[in-house]
PyMOL Python script that loads the backbone (N, CA, C, O; Angstrom):
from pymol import cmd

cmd.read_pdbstr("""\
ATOM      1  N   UNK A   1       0.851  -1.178   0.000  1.00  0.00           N
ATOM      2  CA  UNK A   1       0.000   0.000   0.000  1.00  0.00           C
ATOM      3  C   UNK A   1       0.895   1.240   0.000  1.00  0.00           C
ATOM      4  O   UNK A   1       2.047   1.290   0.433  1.00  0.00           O
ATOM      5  N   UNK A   2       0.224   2.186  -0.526  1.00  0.00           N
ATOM      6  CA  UNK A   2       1.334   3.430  -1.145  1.00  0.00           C
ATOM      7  C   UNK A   2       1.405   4.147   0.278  1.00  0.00           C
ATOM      8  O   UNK A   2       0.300   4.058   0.814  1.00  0.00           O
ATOM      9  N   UNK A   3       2.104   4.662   0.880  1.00  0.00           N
ATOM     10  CA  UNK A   3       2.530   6.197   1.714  1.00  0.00           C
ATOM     11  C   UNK A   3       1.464   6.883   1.652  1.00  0.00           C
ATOM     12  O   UNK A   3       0.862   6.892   0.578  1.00  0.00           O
ATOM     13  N   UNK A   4       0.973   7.596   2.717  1.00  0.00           N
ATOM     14  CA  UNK A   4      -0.087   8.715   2.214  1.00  0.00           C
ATOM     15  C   UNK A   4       0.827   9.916   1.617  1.00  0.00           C
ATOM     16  O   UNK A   4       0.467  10.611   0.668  1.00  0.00           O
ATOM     17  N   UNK A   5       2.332  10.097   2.455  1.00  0.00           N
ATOM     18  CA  UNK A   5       3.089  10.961   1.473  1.00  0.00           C
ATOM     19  C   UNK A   5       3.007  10.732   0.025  1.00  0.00           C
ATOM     20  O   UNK A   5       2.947  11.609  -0.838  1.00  0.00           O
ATOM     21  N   UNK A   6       3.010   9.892  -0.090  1.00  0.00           N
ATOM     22  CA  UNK A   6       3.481   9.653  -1.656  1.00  0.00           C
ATOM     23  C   UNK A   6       2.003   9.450  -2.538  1.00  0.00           C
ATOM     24  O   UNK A   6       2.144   9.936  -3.660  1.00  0.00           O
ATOM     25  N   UNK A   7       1.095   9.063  -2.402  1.00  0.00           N
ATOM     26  CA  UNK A   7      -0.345   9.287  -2.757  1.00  0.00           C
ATOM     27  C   UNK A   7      -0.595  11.237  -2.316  1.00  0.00           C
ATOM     28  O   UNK A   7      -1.394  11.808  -3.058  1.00  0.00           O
ATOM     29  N   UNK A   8      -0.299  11.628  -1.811  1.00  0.00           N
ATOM     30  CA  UNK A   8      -0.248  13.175  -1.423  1.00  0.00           C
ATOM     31  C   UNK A   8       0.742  14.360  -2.452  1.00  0.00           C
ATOM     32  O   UNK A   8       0.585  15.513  -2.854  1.00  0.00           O
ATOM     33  N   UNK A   9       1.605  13.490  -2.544  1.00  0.00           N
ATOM     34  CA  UNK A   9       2.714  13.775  -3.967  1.00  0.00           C
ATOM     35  C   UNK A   9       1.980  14.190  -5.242  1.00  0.00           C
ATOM     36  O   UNK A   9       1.931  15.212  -5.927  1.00  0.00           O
ATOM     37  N   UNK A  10       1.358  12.810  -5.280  1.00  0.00           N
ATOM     38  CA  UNK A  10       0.697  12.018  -6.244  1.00  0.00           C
ATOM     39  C   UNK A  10      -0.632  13.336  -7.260  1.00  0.00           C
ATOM     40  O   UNK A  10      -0.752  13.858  -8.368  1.00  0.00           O
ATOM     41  N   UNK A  11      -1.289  13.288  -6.002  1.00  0.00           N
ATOM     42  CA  UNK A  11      -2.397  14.180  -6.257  1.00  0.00           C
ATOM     43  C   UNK A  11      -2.149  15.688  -6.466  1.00  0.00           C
ATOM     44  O   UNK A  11      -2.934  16.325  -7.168  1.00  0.00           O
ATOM     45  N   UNK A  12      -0.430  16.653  -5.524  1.00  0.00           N
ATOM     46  CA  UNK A  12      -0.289  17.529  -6.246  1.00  0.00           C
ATOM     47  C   UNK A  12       0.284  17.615  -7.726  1.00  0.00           C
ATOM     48  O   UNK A  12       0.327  18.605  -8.456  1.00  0.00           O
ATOM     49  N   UNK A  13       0.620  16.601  -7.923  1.00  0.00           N
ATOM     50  CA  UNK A  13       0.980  16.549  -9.314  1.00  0.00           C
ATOM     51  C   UNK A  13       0.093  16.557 -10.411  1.00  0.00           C
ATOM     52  O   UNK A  13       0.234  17.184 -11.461  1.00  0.00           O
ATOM     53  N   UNK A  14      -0.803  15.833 -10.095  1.00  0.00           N
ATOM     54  CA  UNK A  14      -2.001  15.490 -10.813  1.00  0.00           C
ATOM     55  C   UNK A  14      -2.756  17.081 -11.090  1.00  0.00           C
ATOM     56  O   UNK A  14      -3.092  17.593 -12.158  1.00  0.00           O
ATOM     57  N   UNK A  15      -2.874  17.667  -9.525  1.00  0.00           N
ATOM     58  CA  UNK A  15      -3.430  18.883 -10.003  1.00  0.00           C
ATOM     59  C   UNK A  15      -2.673  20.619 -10.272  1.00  0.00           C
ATOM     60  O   UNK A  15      -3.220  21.632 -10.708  1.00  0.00           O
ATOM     61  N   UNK A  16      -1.354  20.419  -9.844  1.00  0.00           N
ATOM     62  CA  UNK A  16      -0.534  21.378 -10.105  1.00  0.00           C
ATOM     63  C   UNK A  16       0.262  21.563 -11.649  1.00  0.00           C
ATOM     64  O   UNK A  16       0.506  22.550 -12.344  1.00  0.00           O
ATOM     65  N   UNK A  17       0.639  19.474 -11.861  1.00  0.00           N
ATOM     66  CA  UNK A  17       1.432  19.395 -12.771  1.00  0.00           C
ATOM     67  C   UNK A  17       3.013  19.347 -11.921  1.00  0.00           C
ATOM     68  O   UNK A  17       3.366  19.919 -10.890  1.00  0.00           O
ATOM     69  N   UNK A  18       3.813  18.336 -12.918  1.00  0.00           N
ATOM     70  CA  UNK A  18       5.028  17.835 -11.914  1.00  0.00           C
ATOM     71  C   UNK A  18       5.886  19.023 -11.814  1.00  0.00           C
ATOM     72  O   UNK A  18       6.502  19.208 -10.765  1.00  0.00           O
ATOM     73  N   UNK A  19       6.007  19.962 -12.926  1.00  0.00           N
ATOM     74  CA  UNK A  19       7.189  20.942 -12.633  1.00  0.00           C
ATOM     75  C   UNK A  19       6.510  22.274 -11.538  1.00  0.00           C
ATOM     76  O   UNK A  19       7.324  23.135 -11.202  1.00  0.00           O
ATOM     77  N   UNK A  20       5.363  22.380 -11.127  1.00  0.00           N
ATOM     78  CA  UNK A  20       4.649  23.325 -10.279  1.00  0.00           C
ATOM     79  C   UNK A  20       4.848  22.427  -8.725  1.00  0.00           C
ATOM     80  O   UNK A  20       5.457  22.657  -7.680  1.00  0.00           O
ATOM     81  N   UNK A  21       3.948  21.268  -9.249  1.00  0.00           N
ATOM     82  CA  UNK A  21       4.755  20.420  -7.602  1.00  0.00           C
ATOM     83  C   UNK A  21       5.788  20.369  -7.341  1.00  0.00           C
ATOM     84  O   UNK A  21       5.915  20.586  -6.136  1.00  0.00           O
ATOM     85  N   UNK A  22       6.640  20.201  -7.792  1.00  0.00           N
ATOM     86  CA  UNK A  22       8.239  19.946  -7.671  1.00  0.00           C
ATOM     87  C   UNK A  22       8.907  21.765  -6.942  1.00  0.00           C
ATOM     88  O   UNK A  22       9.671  21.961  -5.997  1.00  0.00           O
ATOM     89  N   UNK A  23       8.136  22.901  -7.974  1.00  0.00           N
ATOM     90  CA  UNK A  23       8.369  24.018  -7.519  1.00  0.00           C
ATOM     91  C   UNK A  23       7.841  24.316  -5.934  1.00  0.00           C
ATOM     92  O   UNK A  23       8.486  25.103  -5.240  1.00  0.00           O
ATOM     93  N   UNK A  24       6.859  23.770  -5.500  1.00  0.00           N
ATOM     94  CA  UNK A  24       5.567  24.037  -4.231  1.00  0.00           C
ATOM     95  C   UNK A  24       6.791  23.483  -2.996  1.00  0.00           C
ATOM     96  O   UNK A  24       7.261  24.157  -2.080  1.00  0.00           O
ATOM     97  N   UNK A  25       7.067  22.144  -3.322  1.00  0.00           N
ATOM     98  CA  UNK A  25       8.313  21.241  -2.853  1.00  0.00           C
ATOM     99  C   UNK A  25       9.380  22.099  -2.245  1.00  0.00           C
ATOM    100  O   UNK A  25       9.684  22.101  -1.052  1.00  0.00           O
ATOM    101  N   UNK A  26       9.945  22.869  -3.243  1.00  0.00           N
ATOM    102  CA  UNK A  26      11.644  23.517  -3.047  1.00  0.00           C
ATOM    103  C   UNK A  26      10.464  24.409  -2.102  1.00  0.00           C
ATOM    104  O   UNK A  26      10.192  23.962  -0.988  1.00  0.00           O
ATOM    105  N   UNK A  27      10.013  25.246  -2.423  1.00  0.00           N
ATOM    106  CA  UNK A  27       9.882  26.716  -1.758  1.00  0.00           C
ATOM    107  C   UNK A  27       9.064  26.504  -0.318  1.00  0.00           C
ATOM    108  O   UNK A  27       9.053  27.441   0.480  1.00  0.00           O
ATOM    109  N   UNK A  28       8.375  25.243   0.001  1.00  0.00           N
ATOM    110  CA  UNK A  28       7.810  25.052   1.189  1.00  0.00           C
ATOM    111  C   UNK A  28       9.039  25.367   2.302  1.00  0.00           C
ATOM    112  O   UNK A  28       8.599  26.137   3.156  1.00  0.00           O
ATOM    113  N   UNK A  29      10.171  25.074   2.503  1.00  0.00           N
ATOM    114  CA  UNK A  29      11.105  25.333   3.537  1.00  0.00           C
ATOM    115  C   UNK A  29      11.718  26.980   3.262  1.00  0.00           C
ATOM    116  O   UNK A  29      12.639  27.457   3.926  1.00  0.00           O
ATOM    117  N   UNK A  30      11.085  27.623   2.284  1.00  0.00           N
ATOM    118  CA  UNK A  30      11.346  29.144   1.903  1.00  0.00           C
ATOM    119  C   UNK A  30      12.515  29.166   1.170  1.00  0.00           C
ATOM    120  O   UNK A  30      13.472  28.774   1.838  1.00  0.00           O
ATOM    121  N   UNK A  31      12.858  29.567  -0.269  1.00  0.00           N
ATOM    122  CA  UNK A  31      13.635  29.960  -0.798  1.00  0.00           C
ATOM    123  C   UNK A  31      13.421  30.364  -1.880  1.00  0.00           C
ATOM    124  O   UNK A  31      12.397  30.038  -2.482  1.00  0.00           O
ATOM    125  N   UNK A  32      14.570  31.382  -2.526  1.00  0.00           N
ATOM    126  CA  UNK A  32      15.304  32.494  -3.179  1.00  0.00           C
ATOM    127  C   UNK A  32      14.360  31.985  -4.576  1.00  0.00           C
ATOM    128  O   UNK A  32      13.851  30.878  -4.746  1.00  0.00           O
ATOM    129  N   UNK A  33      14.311  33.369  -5.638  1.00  0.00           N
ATOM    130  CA  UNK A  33      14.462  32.457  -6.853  1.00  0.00           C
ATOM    131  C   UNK A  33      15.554  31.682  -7.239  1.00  0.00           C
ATOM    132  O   UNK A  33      15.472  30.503  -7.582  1.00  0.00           O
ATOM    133  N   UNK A  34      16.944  32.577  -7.163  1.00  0.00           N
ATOM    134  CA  UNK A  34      17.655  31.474  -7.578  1.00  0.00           C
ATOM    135  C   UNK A  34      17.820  30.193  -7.157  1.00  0.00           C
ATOM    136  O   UNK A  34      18.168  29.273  -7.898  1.00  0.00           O
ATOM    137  N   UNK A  35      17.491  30.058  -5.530  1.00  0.00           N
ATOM    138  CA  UNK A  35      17.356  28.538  -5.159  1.00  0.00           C
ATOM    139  C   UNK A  35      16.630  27.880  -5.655  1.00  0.00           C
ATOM    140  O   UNK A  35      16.966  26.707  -5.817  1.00  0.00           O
ATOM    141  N   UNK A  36      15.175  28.367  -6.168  1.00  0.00           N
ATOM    142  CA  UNK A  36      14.473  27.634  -6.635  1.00  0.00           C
ATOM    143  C   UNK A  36      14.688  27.178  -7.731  1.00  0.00           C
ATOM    144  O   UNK A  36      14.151  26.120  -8.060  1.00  0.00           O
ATOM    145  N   UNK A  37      15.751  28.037  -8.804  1.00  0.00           N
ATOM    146  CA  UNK A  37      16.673  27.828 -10.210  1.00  0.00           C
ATOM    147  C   UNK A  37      17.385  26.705 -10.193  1.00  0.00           C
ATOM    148  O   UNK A  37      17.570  25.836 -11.045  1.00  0.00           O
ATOM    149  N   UNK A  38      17.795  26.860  -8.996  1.00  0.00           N
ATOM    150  CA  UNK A  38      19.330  25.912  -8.911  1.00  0.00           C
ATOM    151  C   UNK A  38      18.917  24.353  -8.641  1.00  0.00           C
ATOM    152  O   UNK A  38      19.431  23.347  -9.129  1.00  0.00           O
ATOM    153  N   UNK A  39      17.654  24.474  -7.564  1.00  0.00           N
ATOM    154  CA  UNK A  39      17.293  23.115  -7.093  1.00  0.00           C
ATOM    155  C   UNK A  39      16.494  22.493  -8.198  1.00  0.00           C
ATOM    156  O   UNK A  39      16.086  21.368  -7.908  1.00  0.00           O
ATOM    157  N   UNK A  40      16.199  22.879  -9.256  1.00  0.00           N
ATOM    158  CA  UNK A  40      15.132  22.522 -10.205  1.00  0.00           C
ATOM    159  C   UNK A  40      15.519  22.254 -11.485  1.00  0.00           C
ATOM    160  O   UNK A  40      14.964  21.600 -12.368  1.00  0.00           O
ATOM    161  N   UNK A  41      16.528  22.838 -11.461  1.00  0.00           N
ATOM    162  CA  UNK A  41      17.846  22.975 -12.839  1.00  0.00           C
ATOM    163  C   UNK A  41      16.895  24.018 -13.871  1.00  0.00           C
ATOM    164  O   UNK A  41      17.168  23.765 -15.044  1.00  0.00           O
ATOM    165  N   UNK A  42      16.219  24.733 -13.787  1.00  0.00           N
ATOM    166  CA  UNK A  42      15.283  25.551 -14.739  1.00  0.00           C
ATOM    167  C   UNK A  42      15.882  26.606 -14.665  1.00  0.00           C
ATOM    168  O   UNK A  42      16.743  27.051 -13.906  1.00  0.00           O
ATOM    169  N   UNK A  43      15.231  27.058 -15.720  1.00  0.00           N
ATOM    170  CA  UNK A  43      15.685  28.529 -15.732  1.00  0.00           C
ATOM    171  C   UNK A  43      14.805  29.820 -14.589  1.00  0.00           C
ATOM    172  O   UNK A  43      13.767  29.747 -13.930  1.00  0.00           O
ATOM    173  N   UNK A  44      16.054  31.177 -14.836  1.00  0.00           N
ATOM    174  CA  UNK A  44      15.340  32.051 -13.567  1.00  0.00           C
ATOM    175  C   UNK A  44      14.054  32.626 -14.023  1.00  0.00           C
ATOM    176  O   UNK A  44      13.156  32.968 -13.254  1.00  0.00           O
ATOM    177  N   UNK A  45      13.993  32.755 -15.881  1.00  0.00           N
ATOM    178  CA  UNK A  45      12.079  33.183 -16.076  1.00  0.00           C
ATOM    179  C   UNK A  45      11.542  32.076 -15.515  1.00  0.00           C
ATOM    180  O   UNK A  45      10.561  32.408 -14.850  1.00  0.00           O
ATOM    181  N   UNK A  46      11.746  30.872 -15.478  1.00  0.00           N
ATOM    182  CA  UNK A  46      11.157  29.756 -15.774  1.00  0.00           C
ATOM    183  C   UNK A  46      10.858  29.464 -13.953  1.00  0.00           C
ATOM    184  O   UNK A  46       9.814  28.866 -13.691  1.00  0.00           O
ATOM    185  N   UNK A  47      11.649  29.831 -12.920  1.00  0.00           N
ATOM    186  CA  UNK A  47      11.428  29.333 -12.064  1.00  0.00           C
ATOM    187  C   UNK A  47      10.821  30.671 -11.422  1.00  0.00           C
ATOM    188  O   UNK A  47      10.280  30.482 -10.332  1.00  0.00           O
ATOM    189  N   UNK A  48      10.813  31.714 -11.800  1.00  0.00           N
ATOM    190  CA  UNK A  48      10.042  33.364 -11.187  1.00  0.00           C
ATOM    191  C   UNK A  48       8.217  32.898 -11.963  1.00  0.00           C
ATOM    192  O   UNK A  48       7.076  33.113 -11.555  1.00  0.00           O
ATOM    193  N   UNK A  49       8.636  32.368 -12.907  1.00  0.00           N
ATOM    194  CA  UNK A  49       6.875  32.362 -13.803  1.00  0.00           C
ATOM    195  C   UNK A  49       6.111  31.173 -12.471  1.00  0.00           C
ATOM    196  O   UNK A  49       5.079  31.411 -11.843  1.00  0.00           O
ATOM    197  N   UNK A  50       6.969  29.941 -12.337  1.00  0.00           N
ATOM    198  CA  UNK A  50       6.231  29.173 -11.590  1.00  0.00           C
ATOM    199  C   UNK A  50       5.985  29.780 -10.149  1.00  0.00           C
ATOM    200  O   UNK A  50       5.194  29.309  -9.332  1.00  0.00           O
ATOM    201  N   UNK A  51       6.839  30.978  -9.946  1.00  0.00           N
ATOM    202  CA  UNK A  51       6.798  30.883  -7.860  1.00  0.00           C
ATOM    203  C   UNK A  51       5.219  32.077  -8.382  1.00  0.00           C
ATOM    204  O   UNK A  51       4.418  32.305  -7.476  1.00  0.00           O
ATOM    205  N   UNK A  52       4.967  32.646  -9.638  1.00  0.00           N
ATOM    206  CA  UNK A  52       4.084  33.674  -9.632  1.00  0.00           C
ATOM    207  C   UNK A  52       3.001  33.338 -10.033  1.00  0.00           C
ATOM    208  O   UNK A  52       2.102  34.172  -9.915  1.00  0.00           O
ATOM    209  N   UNK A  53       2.636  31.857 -10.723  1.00  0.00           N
ATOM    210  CA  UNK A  53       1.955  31.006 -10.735  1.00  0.00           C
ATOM    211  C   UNK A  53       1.337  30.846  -9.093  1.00  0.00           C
ATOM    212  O   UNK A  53       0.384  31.383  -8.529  1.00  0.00           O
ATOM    213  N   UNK A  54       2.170  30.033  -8.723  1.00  0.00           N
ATOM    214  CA  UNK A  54       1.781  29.560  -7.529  1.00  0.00           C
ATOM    215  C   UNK A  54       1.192  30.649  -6.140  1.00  0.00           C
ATOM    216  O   UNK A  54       0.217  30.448  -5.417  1.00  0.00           O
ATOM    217  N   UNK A  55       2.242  31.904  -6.102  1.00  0.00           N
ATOM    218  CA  UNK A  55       1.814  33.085  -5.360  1.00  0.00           C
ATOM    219  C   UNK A  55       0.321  33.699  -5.990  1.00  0.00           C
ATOM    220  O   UNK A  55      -0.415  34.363  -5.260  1.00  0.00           O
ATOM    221  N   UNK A  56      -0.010  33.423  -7.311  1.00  0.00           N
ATOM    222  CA  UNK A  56      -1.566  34.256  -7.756  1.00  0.00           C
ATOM    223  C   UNK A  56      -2.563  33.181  -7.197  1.00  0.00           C
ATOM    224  O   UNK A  56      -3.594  33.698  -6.769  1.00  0.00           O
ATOM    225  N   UNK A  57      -2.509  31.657  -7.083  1.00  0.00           N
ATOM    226  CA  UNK A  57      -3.200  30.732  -6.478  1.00  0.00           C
ATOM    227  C   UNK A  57      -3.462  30.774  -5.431  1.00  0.00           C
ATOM    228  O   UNK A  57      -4.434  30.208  -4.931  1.00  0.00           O
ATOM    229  N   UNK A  58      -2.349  31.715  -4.635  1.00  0.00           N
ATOM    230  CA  UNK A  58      -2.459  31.745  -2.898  1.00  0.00           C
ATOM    231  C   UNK A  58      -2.143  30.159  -2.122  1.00  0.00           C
ATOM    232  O   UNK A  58      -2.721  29.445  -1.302  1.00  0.00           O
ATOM    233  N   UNK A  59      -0.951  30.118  -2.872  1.00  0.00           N
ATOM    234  CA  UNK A  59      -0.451  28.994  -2.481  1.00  0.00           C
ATOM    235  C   UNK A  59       1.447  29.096  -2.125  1.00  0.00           C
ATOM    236  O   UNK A  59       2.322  28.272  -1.860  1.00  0.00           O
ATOM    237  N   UNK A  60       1.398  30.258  -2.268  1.00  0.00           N
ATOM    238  CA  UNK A  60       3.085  30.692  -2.028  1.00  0.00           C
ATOM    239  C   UNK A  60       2.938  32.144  -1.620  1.00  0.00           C
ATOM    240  O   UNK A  60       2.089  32.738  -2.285  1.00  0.00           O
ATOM    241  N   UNK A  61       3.593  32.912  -0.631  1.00  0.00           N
ATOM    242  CA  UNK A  61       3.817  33.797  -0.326  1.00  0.00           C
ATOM    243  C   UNK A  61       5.272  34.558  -0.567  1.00  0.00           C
ATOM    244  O   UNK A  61       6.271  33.919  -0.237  1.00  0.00           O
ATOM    245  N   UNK A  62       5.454  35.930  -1.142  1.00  0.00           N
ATOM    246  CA  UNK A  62       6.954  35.991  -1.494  1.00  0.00           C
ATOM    247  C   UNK A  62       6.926  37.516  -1.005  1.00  0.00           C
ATOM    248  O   UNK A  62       6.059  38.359  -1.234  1.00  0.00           O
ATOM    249  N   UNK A  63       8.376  37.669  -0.103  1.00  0.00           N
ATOM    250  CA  UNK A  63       9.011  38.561   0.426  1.00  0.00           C
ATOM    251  C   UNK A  63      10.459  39.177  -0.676  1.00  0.00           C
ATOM    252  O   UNK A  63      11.410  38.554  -1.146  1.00  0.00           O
ATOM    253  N   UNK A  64      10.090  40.556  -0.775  1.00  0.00           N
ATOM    254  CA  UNK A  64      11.046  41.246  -1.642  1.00  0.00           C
ATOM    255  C   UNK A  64      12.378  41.607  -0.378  1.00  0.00           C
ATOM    256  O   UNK A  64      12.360  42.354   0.600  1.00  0.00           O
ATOM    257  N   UNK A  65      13.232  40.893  -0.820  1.00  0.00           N
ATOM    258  CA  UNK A  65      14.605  41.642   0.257  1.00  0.00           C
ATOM    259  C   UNK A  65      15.415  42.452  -0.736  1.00  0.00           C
ATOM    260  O   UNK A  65      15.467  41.955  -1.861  1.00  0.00           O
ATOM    261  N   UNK A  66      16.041  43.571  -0.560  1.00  0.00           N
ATOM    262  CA  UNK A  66      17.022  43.904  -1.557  1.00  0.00           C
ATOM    263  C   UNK A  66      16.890  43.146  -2.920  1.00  0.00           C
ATOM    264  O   UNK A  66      15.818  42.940  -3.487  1.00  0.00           O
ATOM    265  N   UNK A  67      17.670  42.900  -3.205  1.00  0.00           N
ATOM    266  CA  UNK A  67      17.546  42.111  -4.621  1.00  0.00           C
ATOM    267  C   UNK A  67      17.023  40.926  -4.943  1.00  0.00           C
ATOM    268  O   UNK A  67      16.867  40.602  -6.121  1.00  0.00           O
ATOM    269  N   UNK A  68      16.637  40.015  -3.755  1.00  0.00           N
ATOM    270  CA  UNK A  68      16.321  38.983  -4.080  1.00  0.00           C
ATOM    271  C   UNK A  68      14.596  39.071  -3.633  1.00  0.00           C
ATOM    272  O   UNK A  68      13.780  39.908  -3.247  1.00  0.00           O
ATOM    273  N   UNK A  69      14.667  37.731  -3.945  1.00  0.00           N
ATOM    274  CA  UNK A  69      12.537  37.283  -3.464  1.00  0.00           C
ATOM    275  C   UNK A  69      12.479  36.455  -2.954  1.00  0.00           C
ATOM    276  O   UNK A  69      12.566  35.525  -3.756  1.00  0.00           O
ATOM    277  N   UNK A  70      12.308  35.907  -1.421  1.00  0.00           N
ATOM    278  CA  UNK A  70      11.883  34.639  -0.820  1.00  0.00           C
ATOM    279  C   UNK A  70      10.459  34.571  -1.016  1.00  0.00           C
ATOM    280  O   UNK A  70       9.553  35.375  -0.799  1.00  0.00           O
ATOM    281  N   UNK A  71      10.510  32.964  -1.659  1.00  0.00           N
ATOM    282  CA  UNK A  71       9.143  32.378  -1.664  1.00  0.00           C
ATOM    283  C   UNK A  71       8.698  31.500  -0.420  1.00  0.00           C
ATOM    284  O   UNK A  71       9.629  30.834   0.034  1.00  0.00           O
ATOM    285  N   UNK A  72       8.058  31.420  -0.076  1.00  0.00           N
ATOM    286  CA  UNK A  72       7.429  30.246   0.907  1.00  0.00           C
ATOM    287  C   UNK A  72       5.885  30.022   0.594  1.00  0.00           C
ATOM    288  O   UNK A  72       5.019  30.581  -0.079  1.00  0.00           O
ATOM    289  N   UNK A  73       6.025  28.538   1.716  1.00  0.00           N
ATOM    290  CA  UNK A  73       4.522  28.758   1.236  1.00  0.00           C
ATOM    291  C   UNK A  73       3.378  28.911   2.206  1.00  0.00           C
ATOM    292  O   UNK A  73       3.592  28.854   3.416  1.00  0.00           O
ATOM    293  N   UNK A  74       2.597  29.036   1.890  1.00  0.00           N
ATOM    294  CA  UNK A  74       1.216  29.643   2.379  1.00  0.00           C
ATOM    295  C   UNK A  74       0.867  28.909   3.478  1.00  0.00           C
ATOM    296  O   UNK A  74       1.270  27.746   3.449  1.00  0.00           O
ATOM    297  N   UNK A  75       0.217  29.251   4.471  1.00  0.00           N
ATOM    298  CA  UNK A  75      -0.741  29.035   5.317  1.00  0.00           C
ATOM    299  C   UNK A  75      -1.736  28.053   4.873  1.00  0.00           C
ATOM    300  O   UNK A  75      -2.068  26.966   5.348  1.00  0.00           O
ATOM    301  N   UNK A  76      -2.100  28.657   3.921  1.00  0.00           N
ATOM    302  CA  UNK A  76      -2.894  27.465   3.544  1.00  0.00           C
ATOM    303  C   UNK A  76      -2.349  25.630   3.212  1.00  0.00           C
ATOM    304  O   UNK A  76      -2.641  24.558   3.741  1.00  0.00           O
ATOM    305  N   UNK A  77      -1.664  25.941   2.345  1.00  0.00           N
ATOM    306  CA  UNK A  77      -0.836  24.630   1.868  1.00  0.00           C
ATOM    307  C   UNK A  77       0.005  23.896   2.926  1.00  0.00           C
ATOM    308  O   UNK A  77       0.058  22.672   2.807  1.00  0.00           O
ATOM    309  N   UNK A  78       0.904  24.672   4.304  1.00  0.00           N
ATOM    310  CA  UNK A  78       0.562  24.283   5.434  1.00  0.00           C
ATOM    311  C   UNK A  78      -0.087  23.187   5.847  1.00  0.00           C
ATOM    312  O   UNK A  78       0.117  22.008   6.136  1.00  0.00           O
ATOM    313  N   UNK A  79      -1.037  24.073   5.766  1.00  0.00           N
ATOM    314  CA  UNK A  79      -2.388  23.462   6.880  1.00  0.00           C
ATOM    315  C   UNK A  79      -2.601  21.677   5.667  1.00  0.00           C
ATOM    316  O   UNK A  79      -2.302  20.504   5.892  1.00  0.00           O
ATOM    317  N   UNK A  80      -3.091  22.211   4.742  1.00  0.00           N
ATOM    318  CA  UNK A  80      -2.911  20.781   3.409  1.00  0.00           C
ATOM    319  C   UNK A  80      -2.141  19.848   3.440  1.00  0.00           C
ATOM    320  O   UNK A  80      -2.316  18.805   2.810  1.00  0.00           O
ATOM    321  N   UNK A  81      -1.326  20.051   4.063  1.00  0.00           N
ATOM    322  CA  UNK A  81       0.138  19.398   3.903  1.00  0.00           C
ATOM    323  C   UNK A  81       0.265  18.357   5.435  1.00  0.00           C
ATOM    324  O   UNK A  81       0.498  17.150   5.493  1.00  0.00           O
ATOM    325  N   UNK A  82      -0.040  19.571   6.842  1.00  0.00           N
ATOM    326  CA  UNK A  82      -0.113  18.652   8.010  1.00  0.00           C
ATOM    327  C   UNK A  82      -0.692  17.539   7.938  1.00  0.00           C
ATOM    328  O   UNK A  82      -0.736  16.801   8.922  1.00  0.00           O
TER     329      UNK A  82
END
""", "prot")
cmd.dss("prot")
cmd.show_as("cartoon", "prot")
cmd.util.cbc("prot")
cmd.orient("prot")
């Protein structure tokens, strides 16, 4: 019988799509775009389009520091996730 982690995987993929889950993934413990670049091997449009994807869903929250943007994620997805 599968993990509920992994049946939980399963289903954000299903409804995010694997490269948006995979993005939800990196930025849940909070990080940079470029972390999110680096951990994903994508590019920085490519990984700013998904964290702004995910932040218009209300499923990521992002803090402007100086030059960079921490993403994390939401309260909500949180709570989804416990």
């Amino acid at each position: 019988m599968p993990s509920s982690a992994a049946a939980g995987k399963r289903s954000l993929e299903a409804l995010l799509g694997r490269a948006r889950a995979a993005a939800l993934e990196v930025i849940a413990g909070g990080r940079t775009t470029t972390e999110l670049t680096r951990r994903l091997g994508i590019s920085a449009a490519s990984a700013s389009a998904h964290a702004s994807v995910l932040r218009d869903a209300g499923l990521a929250v992002a803090q402007r520091h100086r030059n960079s943007v921490l993403h994390t994620a939401s309260a909500l997805v949180v709570e989804l996730l416990a």
